[in-house]
N, C-alpha and C positions, 0 to 999 in steps of 0.2 A: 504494500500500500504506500505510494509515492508521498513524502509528505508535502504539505504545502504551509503556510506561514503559519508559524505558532499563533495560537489564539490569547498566549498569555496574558495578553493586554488587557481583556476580556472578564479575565479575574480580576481586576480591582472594581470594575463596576458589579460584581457578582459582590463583592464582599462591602462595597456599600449597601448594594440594597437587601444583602440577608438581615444587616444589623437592626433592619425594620422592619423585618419581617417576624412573627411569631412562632417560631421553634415548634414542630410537632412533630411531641415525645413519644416514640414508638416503645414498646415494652421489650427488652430481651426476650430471647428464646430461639430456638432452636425447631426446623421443622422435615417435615418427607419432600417437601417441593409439590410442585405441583399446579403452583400459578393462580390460585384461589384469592380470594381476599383475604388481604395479609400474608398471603404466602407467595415463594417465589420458589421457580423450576431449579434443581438441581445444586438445594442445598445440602442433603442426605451426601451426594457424591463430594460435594466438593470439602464437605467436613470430614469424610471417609479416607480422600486422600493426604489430608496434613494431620493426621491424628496419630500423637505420638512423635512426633519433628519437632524441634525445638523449633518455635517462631519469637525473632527479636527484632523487630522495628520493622525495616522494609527485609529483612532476611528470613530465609528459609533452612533451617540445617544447621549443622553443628558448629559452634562458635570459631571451634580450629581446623575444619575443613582447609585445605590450602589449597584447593581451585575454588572461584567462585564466578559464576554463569550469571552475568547482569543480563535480566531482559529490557530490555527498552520497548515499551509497547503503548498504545493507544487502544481504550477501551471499546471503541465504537469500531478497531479496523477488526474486517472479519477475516481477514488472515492473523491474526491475531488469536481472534476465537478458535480456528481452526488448531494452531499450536497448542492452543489449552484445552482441545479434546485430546487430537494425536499425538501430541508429543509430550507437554508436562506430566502428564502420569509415566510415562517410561522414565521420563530425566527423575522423577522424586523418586519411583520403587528401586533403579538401579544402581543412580549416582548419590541422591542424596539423604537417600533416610542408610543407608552403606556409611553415610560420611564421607563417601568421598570428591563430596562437590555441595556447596551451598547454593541456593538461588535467591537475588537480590533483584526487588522490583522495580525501575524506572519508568515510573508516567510519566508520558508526551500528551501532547494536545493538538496533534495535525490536523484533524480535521475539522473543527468547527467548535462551536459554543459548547457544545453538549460536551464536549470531549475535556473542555476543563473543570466544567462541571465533577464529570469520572474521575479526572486526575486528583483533583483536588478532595473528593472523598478517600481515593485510595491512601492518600497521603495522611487522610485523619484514621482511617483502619491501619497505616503501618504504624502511629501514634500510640493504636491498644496493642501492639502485637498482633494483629488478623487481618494483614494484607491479603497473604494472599487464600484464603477460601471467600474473603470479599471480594475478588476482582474473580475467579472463579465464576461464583456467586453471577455476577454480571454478563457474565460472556455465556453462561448460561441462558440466559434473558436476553441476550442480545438481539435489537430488528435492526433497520434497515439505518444506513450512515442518515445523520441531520433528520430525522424521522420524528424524532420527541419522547422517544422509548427510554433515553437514559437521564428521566426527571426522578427532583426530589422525592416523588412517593415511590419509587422501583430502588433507590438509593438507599432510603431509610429502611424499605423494608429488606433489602439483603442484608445490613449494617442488622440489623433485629434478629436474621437467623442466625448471628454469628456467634453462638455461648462466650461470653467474655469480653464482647464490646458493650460500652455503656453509650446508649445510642443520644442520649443528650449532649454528654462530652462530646461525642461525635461530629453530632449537629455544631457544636460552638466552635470546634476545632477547625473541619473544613471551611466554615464561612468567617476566619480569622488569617491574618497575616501569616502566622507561619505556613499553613498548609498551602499557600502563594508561595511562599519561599521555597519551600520541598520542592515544587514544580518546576520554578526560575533552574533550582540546583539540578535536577533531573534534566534540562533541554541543556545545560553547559556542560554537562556532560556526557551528552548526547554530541555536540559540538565538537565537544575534543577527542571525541571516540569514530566523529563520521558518520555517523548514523545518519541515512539518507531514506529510511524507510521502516516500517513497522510489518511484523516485530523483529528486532537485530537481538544478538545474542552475543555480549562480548564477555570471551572466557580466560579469566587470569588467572595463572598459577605461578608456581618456583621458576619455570624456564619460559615466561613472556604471555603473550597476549594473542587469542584469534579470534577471530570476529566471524559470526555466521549470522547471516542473514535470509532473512522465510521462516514460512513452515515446515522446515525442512524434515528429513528421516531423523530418526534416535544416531543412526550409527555417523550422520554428520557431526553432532553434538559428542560422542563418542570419541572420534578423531581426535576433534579441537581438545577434548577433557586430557586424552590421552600425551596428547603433543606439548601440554606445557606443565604438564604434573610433574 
């Protein structure tokens, strides 16, 4: 998914006008999916695959892992989605619940409004520790780019099936500066990494740095793991 100009900008008028808007506080809990009112598709899975992984901030895996697989991704791109069907469950079962590879989230914002909107939540889910079964969570639900699918009530309610997010901190968190700032840091280092599309996947370890870019196979990511461990 080609990107096109960061929407960043876009977040400072999002975070004026949430400061006037009134916060609605969804209750924790945990559900089967399913798309219902109040519920959303494909929590059961996405809680099934980080259960038991150590989750600390925007990381996934064990604190001393010494490769770590940054994804760089955009919630609305559906190549994107695609990797978090076909490919995140092979990289957590083989590389990182093993320990031998951590995964680290980075939101972009390429394609439009909606997309800083996603970034800027993910950034308050990596604030509890539950990035990522909340972006998961999303790409599950995900419809069509600039569609209107990835509004506040689809947000809140993933942010509610995640056991352990407090979904009002949540709420204060994303529509505050810092979760602005998470994003700013995420595109600069999108910048100095190259990143020219969603999702990229840049893997460092002991012996250097490779970059894969797509939805690519497991044994791409494989390679790159293998090649600088």
């Amino acid at each position: 998914m080609k990107g096109r100009n960061l929407w960043i900008a876009i977040a400072g008028v999002l975070v004026a006008v949430a400061v006037v808007v009134v916060l609605v506080v969804v209750s924790s809990g945990g559900d089967d999916g399913g798309g219902g009112d109040g519920e959303v598709t494909g929590a059961a899975e996405a809680l099934a695959l980080v259960q038991g992984v150590p989750q600390s901030g925007d990381r996934l895996g064990a604190p001393d892992a010494k490769v770590v697989i940054q994804e760089f991704a955009d919630l609305q791109c559906p190549a994107c989605k695609t990797a978090s069907t076909d490919l995140l469950p092979e990289i957590v079962e083989k590389l990182v619940k093993p320990g031998d590879a951590a995964l680290v989230f980075r939101p972009l914002a390429f394609l439009g409004p909606d997309s800083v909107g996603g970034a800027l939540a993910s950034a308050a889910a990596a604030e509890q520790d539950r990035v990522w079964p909340f972006v998961e969570i999303l790409y599950a639900n995900q419809g069509a780019e600039n569609s209107g699918w990835l509004d506040d009530d689809l947000i809140e309610r993933a942010a509610a099936a995640v056991p352990g997010i407090d979904v009002a901190a949540f709420n204060e968190f994303r529509n505050g500066t810092d979760a602005t700032a998470v994003v700013e840091s995420a595109q600069r280092e999108a910048d100095r990494a190259q990143v020219r599309s969603t999702p990229t996947f840049v893997i460092t370890g002991p012996r250097g740095t490779k970059t894969v870019v797509g939805a690519v196979s497991f044994s791409e990511i494989q390679q790159a793991v293998d090649a600088v461990k």
